[in-house]
MARZA-439109 format. One record per residue (C-alpha): chain; residue in one letter; x, y, z. Coordinates in Angstrom, 3 decimals. Example, Ala and Ser with C-alpha at 12.3 -4.5 7.8 and 13.67 -1.06 7.14 Angstrom:
BEGIN
(node "A","A",(12.300,-4.500,7.800))
(node "A","S",(13.670,-1.060,7.140))
This chain:
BEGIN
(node "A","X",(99.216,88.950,105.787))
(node "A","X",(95.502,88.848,105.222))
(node "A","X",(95.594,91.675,102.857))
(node "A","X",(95.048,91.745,99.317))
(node "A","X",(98.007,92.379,96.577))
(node "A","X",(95.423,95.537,95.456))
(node "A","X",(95.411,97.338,99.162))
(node "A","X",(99.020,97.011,99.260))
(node "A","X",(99.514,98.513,96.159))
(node "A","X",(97.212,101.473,96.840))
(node "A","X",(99.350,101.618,100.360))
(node "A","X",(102.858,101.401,98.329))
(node "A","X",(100.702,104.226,95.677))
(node "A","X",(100.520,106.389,98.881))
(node "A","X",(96.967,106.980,98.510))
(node "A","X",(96.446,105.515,101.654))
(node "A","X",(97.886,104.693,104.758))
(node "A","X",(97.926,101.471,106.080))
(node "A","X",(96.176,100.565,110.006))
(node "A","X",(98.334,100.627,112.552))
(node "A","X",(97.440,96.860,113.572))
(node "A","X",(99.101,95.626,110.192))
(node "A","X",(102.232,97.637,111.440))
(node "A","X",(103.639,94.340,113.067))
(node "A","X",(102.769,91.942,110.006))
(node "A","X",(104.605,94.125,107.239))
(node "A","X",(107.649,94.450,109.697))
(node "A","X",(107.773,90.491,109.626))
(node "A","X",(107.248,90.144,106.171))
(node "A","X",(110.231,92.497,105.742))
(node "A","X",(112.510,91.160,108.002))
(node "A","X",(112.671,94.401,109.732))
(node "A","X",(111.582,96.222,113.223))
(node "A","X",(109.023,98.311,113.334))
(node "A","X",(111.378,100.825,114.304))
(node "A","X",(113.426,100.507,111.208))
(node "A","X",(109.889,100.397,108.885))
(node "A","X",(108.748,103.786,110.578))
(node "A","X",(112.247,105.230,110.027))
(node "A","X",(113.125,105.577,113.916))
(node "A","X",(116.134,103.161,113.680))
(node "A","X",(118.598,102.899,109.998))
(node "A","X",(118.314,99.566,108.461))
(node "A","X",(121.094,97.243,108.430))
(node "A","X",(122.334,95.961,104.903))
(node "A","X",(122.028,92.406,104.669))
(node "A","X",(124.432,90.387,102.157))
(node "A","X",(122.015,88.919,99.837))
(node "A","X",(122.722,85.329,98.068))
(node "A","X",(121.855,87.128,94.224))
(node "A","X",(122.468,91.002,94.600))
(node "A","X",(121.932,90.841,90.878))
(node "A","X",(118.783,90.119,91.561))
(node "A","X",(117.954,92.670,94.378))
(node "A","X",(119.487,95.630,92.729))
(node "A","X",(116.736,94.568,89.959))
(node "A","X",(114.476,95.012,92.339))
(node "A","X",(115.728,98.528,93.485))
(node "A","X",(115.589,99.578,90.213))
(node "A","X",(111.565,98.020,89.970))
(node "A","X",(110.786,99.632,92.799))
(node "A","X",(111.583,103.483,90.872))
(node "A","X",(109.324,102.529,88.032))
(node "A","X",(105.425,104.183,87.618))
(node "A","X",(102.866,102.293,88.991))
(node "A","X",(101.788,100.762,86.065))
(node "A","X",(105.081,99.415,85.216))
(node "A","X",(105.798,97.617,88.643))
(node "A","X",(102.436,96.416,88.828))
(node "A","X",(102.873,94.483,85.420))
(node "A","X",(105.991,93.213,87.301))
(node "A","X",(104.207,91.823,90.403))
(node "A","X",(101.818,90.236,88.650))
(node "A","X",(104.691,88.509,86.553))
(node "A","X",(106.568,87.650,89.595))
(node "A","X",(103.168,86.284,91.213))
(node "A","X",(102.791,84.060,88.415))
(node "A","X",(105.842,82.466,88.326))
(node "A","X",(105.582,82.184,92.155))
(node "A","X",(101.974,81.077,92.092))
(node "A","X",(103.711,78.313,89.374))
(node "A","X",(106.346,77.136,91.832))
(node "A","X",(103.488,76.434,94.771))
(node "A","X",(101.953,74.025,92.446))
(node "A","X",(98.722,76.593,92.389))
């Protein structure tokens, strides 16, 4: 996205708010509209291959700050592994 992993964690912090021109770019990333992203239209739920693994994620995602940013940078290293990096 042409962001780094620190500005969208102070956006996802809510200390800031994120321009308007990256609007598009976290939509895509998402898989959603920016309609659904801004709350104007309900997201769909998707069927996911491993829901084990994305109600994980739901439960990450109610963690402090601290604790989910341990678990990005755990995720980005096993990722970063897989890319041959």
């Amino acid at each position: 996205m042409g962001i780094s992993q620190r500005m969208i964690a102070h956006y996802e912090n809510s200390q800031g708010n994120p321009p308007l021109y990256l609007l598009p770019k976290f939509a895509k990333s998402l898989g959603v509209s920016a309609d659904q992203l801004l709350g104007m239209k309900e997201i769909k739920e998707v069927k996911q291959k491993d829901s084990r693994l994305w109600q994980r994620f739901a439960r990450a995602e109610k963690l402090p700050p601290k604790q989910r940013k341990k678990i990005v940078d755990i995720l980005d290293a096993f990722l970063s592994v897989g890319k041959g990096e």
